[in-house]
N, C-alpha and C positions, 0 to 999 in steps of 0.2 A: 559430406555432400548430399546424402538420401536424406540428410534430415531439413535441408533447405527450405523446404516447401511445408513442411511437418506445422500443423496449426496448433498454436497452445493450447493444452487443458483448463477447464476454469479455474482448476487449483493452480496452474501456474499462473494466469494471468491475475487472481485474486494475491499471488506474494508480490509480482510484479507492482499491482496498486497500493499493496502495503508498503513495500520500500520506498517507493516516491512517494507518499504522505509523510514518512516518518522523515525522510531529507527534507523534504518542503520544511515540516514542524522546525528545524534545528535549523535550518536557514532561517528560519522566522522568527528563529527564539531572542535574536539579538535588536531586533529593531520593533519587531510587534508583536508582544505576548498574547494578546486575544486569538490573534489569528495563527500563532501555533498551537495555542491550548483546541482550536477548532481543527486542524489539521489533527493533532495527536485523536482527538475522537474518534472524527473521520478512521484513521486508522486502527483503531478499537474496533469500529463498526465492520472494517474487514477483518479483522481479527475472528472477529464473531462468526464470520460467515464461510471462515478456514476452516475451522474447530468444527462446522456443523457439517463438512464436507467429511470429515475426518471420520 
């Protein structure tokens, strides 16, 4: 309950935008490859930006 209020850190909210990119990507991998091959970047590009927190 004390954690209710508690604001994310940017390292969580940068996995949090990594996991929705990578589900977008795999939603999208069956109807439009372009735009999951742009989503997977997209989520590289958070990746990057984990790694540099790290």
């Amino acid at each position: 309950m004390f954690g209710l209020f508690k604001k994310k850190s940017e390292k969580e909210k940068l996995q949090d935008q990594y996991e929705k990119l990578l589900k977008e990507a795999h939603n999208l991998s069956t109807t439009n490859r372009k735009m999951s091959d742009q989503k997977t970047f997209e989520a590289d590009e958070v990746m990057k930006q984990l790694e540099k927190l790290n």
